[in-house]
C-alpha positions as CSV (number, residue, x, y, z in Angstrom):
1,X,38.6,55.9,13.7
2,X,40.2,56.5,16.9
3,X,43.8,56.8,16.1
4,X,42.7,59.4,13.3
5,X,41.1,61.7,15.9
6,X,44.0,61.1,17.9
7,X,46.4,62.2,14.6
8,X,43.9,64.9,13.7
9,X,43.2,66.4,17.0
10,X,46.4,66.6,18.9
11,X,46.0,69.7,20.0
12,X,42.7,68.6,21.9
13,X,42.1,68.5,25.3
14,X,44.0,66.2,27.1
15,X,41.0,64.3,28.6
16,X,39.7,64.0,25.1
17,X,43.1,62.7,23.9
18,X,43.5,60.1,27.1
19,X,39.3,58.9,26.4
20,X,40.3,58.3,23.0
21,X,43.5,56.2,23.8
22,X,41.6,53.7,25.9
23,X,38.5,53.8,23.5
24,X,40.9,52.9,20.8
25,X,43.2,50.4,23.4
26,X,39.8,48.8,23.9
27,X,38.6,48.0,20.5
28,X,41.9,46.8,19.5
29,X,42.6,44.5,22.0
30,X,39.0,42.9,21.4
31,X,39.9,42.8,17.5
32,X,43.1,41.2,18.9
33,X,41.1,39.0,20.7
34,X,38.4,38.1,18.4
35,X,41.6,36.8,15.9
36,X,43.0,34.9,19.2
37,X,46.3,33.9,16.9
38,X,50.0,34.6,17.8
39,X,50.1,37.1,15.2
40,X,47.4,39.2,16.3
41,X,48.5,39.4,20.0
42,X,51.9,40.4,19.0
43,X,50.8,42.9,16.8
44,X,48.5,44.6,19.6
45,X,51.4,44.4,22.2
46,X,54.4,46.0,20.0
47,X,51.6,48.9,18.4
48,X,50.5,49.5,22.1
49,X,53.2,49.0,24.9
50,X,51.2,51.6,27.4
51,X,47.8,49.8,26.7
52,X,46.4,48.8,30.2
53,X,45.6,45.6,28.4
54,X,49.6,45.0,27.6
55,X,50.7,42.3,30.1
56,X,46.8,40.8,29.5
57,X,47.6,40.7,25.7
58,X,51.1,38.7,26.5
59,X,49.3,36.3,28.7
60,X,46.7,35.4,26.2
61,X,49.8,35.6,23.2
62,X,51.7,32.6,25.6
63,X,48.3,30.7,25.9
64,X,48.0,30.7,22.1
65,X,51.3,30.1,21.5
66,X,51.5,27.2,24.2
67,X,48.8,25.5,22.5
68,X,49.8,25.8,19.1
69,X,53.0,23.9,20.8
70,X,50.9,21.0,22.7
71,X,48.7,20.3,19.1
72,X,52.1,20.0,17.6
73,X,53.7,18.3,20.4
74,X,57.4,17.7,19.1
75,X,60.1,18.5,21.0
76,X,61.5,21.1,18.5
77,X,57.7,22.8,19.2
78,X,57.6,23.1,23.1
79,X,61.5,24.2,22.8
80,X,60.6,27.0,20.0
81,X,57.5,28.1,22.6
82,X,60.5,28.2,25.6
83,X,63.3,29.8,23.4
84,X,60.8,32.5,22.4
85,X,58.7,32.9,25.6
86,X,60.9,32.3,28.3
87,X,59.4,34.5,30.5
88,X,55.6,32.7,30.4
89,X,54.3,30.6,33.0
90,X,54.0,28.0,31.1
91,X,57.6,26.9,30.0
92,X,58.0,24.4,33.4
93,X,54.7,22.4,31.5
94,X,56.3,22.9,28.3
95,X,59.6,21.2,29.7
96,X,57.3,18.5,31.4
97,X,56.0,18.1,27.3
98,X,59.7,17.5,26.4
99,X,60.7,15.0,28.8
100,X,57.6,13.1,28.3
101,X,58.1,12.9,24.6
102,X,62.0,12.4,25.3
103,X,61.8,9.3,27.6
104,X,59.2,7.8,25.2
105,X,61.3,8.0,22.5
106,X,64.1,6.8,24.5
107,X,61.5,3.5,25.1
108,X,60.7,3.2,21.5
109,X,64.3,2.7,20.9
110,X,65.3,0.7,24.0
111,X,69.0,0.8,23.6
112,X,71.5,1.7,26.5
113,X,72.4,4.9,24.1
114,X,69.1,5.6,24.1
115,X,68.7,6.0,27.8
116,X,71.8,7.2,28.3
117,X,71.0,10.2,25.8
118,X,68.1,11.0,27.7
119,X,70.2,11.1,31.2
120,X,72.5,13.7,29.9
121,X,69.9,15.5,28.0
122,X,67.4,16.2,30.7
123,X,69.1,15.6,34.1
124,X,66.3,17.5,35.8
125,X,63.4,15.2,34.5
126,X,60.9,12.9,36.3
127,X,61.9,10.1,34.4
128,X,65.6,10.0,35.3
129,X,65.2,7.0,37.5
130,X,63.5,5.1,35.4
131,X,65.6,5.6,32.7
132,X,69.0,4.7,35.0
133,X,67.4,1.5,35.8
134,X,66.5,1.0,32.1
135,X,69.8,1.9,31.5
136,X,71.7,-0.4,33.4
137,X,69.4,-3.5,32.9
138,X,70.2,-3.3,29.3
139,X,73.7,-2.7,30.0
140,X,73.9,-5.7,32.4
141,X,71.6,-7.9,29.9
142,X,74.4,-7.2,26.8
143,X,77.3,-8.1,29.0
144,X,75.6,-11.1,30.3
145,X,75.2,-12.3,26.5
146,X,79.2,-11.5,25.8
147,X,79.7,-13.2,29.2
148,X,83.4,-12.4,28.9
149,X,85.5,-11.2,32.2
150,X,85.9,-8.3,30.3
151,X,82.2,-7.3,29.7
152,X,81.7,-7.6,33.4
153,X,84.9,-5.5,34.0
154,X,83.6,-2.4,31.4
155,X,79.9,-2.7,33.3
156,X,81.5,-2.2,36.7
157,X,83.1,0.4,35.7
158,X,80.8,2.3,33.9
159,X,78.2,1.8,36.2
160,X,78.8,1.1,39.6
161,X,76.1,2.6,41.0
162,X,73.6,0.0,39.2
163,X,71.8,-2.9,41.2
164,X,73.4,-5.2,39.0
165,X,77.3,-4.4,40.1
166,X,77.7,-6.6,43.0
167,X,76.6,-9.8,40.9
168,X,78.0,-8.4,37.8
169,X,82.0,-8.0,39.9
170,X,80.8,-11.4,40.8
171,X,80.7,-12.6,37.3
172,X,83.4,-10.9,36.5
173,X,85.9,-12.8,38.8
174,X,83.9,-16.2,38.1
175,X,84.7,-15.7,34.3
176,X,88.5,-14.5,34.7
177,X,88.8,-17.6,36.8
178,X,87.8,-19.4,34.0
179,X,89.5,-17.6,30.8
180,X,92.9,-18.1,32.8
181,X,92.9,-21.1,34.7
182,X,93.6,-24.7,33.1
183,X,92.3,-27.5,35.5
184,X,94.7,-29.6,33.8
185,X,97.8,-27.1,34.3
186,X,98.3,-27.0,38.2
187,X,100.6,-23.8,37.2
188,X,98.1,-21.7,35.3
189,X,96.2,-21.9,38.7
190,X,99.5,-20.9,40.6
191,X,99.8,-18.1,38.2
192,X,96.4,-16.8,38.3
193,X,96.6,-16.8,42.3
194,X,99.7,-14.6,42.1
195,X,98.2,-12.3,39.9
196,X,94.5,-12.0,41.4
197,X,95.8,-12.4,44.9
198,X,92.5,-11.1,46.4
């Protein structure tokens, strides 16, 4: 084999010694790529850093790698390929993969916790919008059911960026009007004027 000569004949010629480096380079990156696994590619890039076929070998170890990711296609999968690859040019699809999968499951639950998990978790994703507006219609929808001054008050202020805040402040006024006021007690109407002047 080639790295026998290579033990064997050190003392060659130098030309002999370079020929038989890339001879050997060469049949172990094709036995790297006839394997095409993880494994295989690693194994060819940490035996033979100063192979011209080094950065070629890491491209092709990321593509594997990448799509061992995508036929899993968890979250924990394409975060494993980024944590261990950061470098590869595929880690912006791989945290496309994630938000996909994140916002789904964010659906699939349909809660305001589950939106509002995905808004701090992945800030930079496509689907922040959509899930803001998710967000806040379910927020606006369960305050609307507890129809109390107070639910209106906590959606304000926790959201008063939403579509819904203008009618929600609405509702909220409309309902403390009506918690406080007594139309058969002239002074509880007095008394809710001086408190809630505006």
């Amino acid at each position: 084999s080639y790295n026998s000569f290579l033990n064997c004949y050190k003392k060659s010629p130098q030309s002999y010694i370079d020929k038989a480096t890339l001879r050997r380079n060469i049949v172990a990156f094709d036995q790297a790529k006839s394997k095409n696994t993880v494994e295989a590619y690693q194994y060819f890039i940490d035996t033979y850093p100063e192979a011209v076929q080094y950065n070629k070998a890491i491209e092709l170890r990321n593509q594997v790698a990448f799509s061992n990711a995508k036929e899993e296609n968890t979250i924990e999968a394409f975060e494993y390929f980024i944590n261990t690859y950061p470098d590869a040019i595929e880690v912006p699809e791989a945290h496309m993969h994630i938000h996909d999968i994140a916002y789904k499951n964010a659906t699939e639950l349909n809660t305001v916790e589950s939106f509002q998990y995905f808004i701090d978790t992945y800030p930079s994703a496509n689907q922040i919008e959509m899930a803001i507006t998710k967000r806040d219609e379910l927020a606006y929808s369960a305050a609307l059911k507890l129809n109390t001054s107070n639910a209106y008050l906590m959606f304000c202020q926790k959201y008063p960026n939403s579509k819904q805040y203008e009618k929600a402040f609405e509702n909220y006024e409309n309902q403390l009007y009506t918690e406080l006021v007594n139309p058969e007690d002239w002074y509880s109407y007095i008394s809710f004027v001086e408190r809630h002047p505006t």
